[in-house]
N, C-alpha and C positions, 0 to 999 in steps of 0.2 A: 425487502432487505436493502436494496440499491434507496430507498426512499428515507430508513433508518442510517445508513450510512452517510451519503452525502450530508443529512441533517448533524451529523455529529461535527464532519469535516467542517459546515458551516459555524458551525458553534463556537469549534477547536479555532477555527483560521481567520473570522470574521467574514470572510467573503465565500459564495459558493466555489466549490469544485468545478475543478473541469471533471466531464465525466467523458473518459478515455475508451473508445469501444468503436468497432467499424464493421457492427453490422448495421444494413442498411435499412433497418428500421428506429436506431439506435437514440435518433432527432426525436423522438416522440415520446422515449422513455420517461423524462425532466424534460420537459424544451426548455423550461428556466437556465439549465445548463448548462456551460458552455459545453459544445459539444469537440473533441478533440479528438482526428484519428492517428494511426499511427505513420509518421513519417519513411521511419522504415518497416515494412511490411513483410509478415513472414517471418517475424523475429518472435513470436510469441509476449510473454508475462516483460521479458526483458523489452521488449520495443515498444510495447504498454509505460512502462517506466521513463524510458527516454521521451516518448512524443510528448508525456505530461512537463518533464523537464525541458524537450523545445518549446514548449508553448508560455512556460512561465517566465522566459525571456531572462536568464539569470536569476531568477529569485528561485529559492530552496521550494521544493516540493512537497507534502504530506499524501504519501500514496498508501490507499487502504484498497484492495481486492474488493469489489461490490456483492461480495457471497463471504464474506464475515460475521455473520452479523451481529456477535457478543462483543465486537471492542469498543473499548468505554472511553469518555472525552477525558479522564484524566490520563489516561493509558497515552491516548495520541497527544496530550499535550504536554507531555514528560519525552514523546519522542521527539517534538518540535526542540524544546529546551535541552533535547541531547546534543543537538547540529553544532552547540559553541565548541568552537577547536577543533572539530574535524567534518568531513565530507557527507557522509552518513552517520545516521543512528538507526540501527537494525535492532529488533529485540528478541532477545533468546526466549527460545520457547520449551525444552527440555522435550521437544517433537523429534522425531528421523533426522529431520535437516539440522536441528538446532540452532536455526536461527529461522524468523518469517520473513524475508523480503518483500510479501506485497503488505507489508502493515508496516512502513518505515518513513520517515524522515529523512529526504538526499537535496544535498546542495547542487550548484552548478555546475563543480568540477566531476560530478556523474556523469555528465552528460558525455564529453569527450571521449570517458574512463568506456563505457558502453558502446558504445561507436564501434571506438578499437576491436572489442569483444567482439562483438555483430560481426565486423569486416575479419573477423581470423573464427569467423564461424561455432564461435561460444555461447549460446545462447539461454547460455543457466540464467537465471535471476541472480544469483550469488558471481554471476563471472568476473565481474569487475570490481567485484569487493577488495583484490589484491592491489588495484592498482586506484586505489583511493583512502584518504584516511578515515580508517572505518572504525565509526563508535558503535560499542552495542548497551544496552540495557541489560540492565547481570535479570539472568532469572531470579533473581532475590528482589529485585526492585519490582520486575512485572508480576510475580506475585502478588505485593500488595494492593494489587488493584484487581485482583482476579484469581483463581484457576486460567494458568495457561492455555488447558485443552479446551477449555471452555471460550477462552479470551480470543483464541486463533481456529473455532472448529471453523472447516471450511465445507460448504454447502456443495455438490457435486452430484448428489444423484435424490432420486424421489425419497428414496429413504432417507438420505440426509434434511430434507426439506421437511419430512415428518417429525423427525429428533429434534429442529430448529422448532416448529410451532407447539411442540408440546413443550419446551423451555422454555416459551416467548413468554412475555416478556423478559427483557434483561436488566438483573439487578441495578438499582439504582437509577 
């Protein structure tokens, strides 16, 4: 999964991902890699998010969860082209949350916006969507690139890992 994804990233971005993860075996997954861990620590999915946005020195981020493994390079390259005019591009997913934050496109002024959150002990994925101009992708648009449930299943337990290889490959 982590091998289909970064591959997509590369595709979508022209240059590899950083791959954001601080277990200490993590340097051997890709060593190709950049390997990036988290600055602030303890912050979970959200501090995941920032350490990629410290590390891209002001340039916009494309952050994909490395246990997705149906999202498709036009998917992520319609959230890149979401970023004009505002700070993120989040895509509705018609899931719980209604929106995915680790499958998003965020600029630079996240990075601050997250901070704050972390330091007043927020540590949703969504905390600092308030305090940013937040673009989303209408469920009408990620549709046509997919099944949402399908676009966003997120991989979690041995069963999920079973329902992921009897799907595999993914369309297109």
């Amino acid at each position: 999964m982590l091998d289909h994804v970064a591959d997509l990233l590369t595709a979508v971005t022209g240059t590899p991902p950083y791959l954001v993860a601080n277990a200490s075996d993590a340097g051997r997954w890709r060593p190709e890699l950049p390997l990036v861990r988290d600055v602030i620590t303890g912050a979970g999915a959200l501090g995941g998010i920032h350490a990629a946005l410290a590390a891209a020195s002001g340039a916009p981020v494309l952050c994909v969860a490395w246990d997705l493994p149906f999202v498709t390079e036009p998917l992520l390259s319609a959230l890149l082209d979401g970023l004009a005019g505002v700070d993120a591009c989040v895509p509705e997913s018609g899931g719980p949350r209604g929106l995915e934050p680790l499958c998003a496109a965020y600029g630079p002024a996240c990075r601050a916006a997250i901070e704050g959150r972390i330091a007043r002990g927020d540590l949703r994925a969504v905390a600092f969507h308030d305090d940013v101009r937040l673009g989303t992708l209408p469920l009408a648009r990620v549709r046509a690139f997919g099944d949402p449930a399908r676009l966003f299943f997120n991989v979690n337990t041995p069963e999920d890992v079973e329902r992921a290889e009897r799907a595999w490959p993914p369309p297109g």
